[in-house]
mmCIF file as Biopython writes it, N, C-alpha, C and O atoms, coordinates in Angstrom:
data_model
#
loop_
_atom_site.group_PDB
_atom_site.id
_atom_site.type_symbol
_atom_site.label_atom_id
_atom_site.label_alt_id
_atom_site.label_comp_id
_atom_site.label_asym_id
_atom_site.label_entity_id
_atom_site.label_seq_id
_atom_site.pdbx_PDB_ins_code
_atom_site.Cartn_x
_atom_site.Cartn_y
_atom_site.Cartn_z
_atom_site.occupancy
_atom_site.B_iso_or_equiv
_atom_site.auth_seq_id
_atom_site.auth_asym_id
_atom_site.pdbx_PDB_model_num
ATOM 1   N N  . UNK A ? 1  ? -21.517 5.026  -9.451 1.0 0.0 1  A 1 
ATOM 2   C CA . UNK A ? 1  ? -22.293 4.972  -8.219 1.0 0.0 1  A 1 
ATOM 3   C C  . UNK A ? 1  ? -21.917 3.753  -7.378 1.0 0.0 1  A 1 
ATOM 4   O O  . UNK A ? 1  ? -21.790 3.817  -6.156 1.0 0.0 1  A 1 
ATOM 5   N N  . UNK A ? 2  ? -21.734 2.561  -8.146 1.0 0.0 2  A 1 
ATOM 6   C CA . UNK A ? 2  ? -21.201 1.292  -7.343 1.0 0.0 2  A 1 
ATOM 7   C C  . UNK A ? 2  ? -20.194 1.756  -6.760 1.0 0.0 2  A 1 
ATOM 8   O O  . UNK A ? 2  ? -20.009 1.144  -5.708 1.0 0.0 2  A 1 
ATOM 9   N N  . UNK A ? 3  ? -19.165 2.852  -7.008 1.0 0.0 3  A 1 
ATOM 10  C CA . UNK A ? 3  ? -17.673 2.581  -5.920 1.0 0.0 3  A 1 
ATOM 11  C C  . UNK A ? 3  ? -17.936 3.477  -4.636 1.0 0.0 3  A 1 
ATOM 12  O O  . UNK A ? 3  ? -17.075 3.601  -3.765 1.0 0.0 3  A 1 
ATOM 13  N N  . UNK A ? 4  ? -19.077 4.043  -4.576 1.0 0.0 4  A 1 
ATOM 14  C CA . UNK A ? 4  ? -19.622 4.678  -3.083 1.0 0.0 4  A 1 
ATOM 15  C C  . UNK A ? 4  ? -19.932 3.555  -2.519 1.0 0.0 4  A 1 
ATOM 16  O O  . UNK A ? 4  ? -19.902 3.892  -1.336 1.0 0.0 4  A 1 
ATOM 17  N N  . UNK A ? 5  ? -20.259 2.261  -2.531 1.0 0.0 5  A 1 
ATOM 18  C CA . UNK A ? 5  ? -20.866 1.069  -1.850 1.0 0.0 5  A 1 
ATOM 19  C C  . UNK A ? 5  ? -19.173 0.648  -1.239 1.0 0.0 5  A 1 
ATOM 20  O O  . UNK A ? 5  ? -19.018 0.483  -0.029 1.0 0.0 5  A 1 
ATOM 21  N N  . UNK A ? 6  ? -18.020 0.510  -2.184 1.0 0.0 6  A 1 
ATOM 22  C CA . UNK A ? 6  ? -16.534 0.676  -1.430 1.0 0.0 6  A 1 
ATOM 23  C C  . UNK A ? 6  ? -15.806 1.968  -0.941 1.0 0.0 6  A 1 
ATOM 24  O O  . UNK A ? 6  ? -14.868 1.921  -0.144 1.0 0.0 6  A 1 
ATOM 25  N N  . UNK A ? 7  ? -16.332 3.205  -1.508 1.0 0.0 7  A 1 
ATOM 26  C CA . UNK A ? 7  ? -15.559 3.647  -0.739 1.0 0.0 7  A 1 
ATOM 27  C C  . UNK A ? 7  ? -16.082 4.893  0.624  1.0 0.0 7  A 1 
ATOM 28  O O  . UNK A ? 7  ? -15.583 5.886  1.153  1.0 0.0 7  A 1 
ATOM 29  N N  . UNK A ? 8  ? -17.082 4.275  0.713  1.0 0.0 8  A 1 
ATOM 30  C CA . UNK A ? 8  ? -17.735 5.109  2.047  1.0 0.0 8  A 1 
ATOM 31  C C  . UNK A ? 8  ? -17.221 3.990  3.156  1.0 0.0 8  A 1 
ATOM 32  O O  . UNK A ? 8  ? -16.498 4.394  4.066  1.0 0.0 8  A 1 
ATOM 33  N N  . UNK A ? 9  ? -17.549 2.722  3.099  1.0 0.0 9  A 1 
ATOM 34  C CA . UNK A ? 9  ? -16.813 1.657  3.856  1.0 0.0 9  A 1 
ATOM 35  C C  . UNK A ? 9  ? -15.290 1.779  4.553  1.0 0.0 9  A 1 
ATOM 36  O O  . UNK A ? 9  ? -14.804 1.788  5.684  1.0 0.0 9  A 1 
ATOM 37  N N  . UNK A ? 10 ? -14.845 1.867  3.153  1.0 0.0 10 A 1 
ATOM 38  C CA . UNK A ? 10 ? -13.364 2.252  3.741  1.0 0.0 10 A 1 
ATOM 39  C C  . UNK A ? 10 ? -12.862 3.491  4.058  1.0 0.0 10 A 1 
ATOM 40  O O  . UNK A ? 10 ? -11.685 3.499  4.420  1.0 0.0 10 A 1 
ATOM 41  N N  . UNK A ? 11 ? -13.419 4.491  4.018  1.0 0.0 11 A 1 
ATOM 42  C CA . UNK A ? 11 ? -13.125 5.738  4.596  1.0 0.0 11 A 1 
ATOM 43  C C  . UNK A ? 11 ? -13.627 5.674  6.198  1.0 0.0 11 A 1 
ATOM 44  O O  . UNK A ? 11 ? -13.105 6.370  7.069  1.0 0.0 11 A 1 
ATOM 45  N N  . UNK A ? 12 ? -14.517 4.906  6.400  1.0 0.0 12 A 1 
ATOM 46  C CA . UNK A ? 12 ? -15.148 4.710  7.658  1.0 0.0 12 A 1 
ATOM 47  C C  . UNK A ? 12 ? -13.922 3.457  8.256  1.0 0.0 12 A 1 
ATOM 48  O O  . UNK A ? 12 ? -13.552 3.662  9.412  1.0 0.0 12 A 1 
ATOM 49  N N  . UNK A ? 13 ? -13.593 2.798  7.880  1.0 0.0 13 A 1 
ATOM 50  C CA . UNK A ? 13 ? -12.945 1.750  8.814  1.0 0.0 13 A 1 
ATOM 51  C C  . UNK A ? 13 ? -11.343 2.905  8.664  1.0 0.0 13 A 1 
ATOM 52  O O  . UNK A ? 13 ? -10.629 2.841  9.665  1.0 0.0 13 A 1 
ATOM 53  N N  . UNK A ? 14 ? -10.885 3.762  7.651  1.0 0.0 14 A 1 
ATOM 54  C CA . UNK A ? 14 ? -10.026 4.385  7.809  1.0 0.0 14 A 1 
ATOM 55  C C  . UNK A ? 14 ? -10.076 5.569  9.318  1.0 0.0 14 A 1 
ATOM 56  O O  . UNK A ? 14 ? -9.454  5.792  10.357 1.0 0.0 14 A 1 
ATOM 57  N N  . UNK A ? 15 ? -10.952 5.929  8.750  1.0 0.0 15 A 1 
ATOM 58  C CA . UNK A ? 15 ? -11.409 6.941  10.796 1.0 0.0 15 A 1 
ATOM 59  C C  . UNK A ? 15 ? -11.479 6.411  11.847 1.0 0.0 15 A 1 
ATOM 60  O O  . UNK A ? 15 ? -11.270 7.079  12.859 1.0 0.0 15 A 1 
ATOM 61  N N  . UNK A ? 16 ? -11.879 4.691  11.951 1.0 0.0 16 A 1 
ATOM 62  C CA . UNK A ? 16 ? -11.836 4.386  13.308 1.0 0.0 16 A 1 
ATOM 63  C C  . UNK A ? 16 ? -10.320 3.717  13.417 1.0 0.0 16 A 1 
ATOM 64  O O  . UNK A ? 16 ? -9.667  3.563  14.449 1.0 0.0 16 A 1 
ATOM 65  N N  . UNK A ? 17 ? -10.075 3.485  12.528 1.0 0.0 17 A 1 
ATOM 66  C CA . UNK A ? 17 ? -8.197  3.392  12.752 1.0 0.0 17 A 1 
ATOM 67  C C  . UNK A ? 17 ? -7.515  4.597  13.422 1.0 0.0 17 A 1 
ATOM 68  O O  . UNK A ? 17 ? -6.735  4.542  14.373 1.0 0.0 17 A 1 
ATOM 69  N N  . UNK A ? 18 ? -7.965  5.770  12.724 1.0 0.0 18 A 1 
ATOM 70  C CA . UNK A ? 18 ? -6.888  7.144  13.221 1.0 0.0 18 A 1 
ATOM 71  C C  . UNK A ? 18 ? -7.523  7.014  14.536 1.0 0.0 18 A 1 
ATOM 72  O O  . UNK A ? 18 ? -6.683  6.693  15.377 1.0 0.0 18 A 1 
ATOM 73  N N  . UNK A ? 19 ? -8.794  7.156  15.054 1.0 0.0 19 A 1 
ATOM 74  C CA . UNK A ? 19 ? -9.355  7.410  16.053 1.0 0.0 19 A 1 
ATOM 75  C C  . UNK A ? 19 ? -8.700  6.412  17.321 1.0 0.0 19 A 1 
ATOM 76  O O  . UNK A ? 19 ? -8.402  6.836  18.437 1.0 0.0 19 A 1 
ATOM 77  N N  . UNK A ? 20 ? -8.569  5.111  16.894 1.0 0.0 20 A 1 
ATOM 78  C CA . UNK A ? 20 ? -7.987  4.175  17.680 1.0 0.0 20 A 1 
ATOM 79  C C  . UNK A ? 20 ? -6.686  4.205  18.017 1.0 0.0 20 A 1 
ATOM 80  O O  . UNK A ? 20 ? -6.385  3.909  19.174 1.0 0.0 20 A 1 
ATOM 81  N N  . UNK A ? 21 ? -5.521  4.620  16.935 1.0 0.0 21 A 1 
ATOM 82  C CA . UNK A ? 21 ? -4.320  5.197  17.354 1.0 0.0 21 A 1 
ATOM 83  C C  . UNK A ? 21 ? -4.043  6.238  17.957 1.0 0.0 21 A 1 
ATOM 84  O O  . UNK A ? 21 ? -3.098  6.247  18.746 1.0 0.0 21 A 1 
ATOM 85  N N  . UNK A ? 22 ? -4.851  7.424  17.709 1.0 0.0 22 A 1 
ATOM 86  C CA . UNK A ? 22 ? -5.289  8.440  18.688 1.0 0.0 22 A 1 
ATOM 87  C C  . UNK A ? 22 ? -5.244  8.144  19.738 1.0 0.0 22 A 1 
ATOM 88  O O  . UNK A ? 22 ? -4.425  8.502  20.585 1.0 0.0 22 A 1 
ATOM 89  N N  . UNK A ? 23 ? -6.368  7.245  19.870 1.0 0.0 23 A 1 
ATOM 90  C CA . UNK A ? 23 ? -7.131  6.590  21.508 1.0 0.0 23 A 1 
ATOM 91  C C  . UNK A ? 23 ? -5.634  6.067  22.187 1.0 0.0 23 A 1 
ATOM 92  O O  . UNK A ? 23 ? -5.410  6.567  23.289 1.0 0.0 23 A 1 
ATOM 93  N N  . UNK A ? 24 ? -4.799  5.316  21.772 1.0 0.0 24 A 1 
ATOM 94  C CA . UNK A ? 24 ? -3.925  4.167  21.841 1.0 0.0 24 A 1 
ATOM 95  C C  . UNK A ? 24 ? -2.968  5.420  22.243 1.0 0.0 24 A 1 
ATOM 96  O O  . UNK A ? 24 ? -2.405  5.264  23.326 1.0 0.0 24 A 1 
ATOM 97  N N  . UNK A ? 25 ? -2.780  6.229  21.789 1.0 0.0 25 A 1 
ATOM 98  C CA . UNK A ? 25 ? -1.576  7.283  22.302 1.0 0.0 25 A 1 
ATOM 99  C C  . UNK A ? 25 ? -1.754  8.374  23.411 1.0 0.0 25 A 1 
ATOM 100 O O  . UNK A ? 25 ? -0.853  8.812  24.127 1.0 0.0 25 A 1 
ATOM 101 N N  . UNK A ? 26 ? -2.994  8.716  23.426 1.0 0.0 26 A 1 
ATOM 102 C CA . UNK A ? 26 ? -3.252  9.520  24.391 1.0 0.0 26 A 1 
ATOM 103 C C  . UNK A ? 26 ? -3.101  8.485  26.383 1.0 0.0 26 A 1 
ATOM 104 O O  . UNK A ? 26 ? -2.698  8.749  27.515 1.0 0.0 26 A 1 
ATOM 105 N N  . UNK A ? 27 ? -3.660  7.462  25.725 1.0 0.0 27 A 1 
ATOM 106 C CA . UNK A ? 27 ? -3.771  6.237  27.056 1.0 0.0 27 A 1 
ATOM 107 C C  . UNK A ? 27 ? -2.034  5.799  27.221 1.0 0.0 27 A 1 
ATOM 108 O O  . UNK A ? 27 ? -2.186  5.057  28.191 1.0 0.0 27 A 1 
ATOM 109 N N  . UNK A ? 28 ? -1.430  5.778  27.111 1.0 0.0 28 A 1 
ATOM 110 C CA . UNK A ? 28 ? -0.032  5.422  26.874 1.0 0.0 28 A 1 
ATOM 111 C C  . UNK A ? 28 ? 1.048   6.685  26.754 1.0 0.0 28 A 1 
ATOM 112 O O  . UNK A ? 28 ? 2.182   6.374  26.389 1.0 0.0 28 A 1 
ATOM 113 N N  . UNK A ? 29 ? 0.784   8.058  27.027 1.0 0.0 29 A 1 
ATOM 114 C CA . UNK A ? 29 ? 1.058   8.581  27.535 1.0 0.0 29 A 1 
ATOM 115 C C  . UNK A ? 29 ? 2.248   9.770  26.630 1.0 0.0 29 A 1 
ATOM 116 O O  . UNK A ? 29 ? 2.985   10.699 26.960 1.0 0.0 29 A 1 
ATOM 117 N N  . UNK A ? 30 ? 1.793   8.908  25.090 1.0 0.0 30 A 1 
ATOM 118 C CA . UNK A ? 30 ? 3.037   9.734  24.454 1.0 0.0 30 A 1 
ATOM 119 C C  . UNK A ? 30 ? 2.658   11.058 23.844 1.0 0.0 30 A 1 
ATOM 120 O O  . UNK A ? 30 ? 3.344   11.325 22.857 1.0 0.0 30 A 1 
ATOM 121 N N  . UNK A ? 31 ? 1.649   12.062 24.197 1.0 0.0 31 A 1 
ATOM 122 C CA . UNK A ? 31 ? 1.687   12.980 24.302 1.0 0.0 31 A 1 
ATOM 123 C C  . UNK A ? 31 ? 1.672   13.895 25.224 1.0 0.0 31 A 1 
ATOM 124 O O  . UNK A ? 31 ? 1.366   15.073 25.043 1.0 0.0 31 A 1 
ATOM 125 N N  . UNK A ? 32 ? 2.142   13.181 26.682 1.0 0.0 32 A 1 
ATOM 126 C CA . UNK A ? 32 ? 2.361   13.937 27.987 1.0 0.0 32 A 1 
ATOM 127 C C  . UNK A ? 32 ? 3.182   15.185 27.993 1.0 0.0 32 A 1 
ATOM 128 O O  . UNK A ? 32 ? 2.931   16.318 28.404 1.0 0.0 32 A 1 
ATOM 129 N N  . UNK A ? 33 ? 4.318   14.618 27.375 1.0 0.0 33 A 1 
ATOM 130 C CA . UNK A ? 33 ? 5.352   15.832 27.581 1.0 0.0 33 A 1 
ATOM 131 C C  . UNK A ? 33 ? 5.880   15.939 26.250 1.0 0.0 33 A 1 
ATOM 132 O O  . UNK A ? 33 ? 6.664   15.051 25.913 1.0 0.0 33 A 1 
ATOM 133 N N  . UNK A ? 34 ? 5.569   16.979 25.304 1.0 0.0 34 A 1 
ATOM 134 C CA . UNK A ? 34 ? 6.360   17.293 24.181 1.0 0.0 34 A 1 
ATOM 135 C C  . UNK A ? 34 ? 7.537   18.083 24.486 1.0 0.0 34 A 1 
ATOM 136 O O  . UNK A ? 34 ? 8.535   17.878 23.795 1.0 0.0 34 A 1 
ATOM 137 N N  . UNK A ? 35 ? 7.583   18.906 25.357 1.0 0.0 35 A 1 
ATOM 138 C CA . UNK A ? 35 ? 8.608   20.461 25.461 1.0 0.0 35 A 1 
ATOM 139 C C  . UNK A ? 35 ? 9.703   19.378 26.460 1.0 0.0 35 A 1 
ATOM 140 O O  . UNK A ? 35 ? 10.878  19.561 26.142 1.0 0.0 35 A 1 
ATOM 141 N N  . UNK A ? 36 ? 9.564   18.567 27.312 1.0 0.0 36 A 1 
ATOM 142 C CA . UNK A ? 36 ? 10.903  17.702 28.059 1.0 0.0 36 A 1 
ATOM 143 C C  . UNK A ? 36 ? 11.932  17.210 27.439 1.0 0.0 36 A 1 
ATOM 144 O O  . UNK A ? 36 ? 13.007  17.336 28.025 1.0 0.0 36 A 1 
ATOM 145 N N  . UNK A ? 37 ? 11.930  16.475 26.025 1.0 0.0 37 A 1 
ATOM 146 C CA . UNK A ? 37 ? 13.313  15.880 25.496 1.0 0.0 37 A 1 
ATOM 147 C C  . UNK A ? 37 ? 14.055  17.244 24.745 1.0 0.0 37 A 1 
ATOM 148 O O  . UNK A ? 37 ? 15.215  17.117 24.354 1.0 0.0 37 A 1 
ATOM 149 N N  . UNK A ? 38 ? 13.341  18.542 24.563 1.0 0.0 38 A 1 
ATOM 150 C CA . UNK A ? 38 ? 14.015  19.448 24.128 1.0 0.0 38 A 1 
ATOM 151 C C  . UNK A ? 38 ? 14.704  20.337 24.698 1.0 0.0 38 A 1 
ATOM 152 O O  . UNK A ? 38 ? 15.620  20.968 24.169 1.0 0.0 38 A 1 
ATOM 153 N N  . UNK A ? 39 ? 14.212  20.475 26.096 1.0 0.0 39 A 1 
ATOM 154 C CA . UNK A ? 39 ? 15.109  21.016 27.257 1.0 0.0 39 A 1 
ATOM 155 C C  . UNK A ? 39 ? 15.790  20.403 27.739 1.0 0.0 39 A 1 
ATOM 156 O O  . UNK A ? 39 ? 16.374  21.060 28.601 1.0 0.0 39 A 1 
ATOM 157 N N  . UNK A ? 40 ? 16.208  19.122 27.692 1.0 0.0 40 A 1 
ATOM 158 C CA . UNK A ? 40 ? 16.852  18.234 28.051 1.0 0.0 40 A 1 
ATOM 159 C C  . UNK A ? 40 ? 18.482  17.861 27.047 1.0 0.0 40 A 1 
ATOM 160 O O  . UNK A ? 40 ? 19.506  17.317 27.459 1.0 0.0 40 A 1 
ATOM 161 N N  . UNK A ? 41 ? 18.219  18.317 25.879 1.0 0.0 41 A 1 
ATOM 162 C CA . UNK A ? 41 ? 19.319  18.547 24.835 1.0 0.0 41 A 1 
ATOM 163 C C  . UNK A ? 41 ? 19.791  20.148 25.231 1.0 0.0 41 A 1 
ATOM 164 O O  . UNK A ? 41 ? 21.010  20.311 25.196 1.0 0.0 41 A 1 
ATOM 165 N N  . UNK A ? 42 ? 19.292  20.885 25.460 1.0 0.0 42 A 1 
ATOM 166 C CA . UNK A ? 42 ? 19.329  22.463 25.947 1.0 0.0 42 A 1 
ATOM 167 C C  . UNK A ? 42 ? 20.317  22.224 27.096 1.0 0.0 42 A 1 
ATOM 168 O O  . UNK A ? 42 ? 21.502  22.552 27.028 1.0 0.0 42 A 1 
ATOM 169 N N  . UNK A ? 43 ? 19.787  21.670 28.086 1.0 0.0 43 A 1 
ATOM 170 C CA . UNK A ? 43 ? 20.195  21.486 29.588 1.0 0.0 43 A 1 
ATOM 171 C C  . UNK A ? 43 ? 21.522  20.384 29.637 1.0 0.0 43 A 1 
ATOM 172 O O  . UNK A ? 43 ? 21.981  19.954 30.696 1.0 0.0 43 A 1 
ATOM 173 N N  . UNK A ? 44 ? 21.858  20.147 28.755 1.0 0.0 44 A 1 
ATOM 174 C CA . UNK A ? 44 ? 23.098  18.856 28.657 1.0 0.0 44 A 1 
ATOM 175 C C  . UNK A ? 44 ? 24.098  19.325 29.146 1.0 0.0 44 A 1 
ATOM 176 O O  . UNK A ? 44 ? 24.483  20.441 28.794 1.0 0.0 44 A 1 
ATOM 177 N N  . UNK A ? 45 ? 24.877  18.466 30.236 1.0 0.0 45 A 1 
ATOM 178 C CA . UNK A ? 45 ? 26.368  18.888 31.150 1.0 0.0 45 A 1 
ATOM 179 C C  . UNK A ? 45 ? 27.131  19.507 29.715 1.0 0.0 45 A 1 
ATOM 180 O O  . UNK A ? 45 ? 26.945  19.050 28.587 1.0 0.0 45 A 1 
ATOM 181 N N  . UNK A ? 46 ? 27.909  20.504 30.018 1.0 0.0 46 A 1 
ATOM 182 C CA . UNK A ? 46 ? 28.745  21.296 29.206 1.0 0.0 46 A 1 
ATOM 183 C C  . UNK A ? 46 ? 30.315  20.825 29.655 1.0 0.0 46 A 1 
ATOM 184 O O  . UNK A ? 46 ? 31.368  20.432 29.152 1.0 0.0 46 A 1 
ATOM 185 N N  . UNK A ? 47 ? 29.688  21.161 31.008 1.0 0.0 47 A 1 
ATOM 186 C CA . UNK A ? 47 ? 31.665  20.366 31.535 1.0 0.0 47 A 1 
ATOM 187 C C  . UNK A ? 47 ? 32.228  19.281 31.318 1.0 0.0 47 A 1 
ATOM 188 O O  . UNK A ? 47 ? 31.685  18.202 31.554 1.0 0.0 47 A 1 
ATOM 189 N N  . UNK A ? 48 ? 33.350  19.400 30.855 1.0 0.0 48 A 1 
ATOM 190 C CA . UNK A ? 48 ? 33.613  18.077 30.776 1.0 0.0 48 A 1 
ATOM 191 C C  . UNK A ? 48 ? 34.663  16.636 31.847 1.0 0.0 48 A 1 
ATOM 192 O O  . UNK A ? 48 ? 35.460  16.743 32.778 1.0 0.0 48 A 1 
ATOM 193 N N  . UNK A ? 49 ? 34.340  15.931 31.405 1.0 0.0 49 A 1 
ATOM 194 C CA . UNK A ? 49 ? 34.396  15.073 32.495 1.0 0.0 49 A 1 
ATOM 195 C C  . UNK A ? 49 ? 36.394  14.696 32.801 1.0 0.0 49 A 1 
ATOM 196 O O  . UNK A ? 49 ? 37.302  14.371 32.035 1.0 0.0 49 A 1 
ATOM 197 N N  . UNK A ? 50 ? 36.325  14.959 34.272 1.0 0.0 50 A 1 
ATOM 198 C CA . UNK A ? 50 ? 37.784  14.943 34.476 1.0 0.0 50 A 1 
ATOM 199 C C  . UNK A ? 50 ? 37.999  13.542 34.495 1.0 0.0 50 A 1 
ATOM 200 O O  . UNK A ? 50 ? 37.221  12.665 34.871 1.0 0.0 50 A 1 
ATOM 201 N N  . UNK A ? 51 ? 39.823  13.378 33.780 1.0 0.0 51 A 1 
ATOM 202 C CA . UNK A ? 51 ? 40.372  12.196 33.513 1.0 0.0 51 A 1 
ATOM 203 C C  . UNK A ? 51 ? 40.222  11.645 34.788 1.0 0.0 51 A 1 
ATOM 204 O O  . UNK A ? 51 ? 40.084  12.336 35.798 1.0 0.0 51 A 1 
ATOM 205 N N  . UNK A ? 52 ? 40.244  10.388 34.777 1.0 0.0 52 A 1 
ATOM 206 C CA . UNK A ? 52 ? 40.585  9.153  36.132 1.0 0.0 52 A 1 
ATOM 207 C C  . UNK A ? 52 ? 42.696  9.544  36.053 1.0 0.0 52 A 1 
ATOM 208 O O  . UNK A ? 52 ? 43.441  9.467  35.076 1.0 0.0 52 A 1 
ATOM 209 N N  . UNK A ? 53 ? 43.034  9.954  37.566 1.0 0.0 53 A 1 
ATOM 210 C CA . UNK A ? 53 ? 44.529  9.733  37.783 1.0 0.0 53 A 1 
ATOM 211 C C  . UNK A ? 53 ? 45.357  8.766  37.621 1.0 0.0 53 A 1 
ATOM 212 O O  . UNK A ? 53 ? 45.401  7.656  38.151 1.0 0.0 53 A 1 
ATOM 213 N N  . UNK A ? 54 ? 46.311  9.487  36.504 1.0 0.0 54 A 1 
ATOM 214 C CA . UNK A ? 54 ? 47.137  7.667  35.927 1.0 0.0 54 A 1 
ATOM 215 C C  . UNK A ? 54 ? 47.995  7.549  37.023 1.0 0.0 54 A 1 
ATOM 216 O O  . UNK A ? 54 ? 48.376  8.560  37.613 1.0 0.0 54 A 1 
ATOM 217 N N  . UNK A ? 55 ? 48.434  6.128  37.451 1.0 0.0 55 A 1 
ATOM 218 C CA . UNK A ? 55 ? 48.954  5.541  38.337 1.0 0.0 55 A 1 
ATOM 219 C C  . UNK A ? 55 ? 50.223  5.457  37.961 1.0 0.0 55 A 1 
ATOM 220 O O  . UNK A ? 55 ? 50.442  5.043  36.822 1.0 0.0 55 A 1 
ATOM 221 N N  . UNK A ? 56 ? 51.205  5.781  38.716 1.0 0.0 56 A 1 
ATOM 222 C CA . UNK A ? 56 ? 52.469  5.820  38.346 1.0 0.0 56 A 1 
ATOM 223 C C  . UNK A ? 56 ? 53.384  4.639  38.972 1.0 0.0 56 A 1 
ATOM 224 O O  . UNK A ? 56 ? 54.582  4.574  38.697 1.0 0.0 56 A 1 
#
């Protein structure tokens, strides 16, 4: 019965951690765009890039 006196405590300071990194990511923006860096590997120039003219 004594380790409910530790571990209700720390399950509680464990939730306001997730909750705060949560908080901390949603404000900062890194779940704005999931689907952009993957169309962006999709969408990559295919052509390739013409040589610079050697100087004779």
């Amino acid at each position: 019965m004594e380790i409910l006196y530790l571990l209700i405590p720390l399950s509680v300071v464990l939730v306001l951690l997730i909750a705060g990194l949560f908080w901390w990511t949603i404000q900062n923006g890194q779940l704005d765009d999931l689907e952009g860096p993957a169309h962006r590997i999709i969408m990559d120039d295919d052509k390739p890039q013409s040589e610079p003219e050697k100087e004779k």
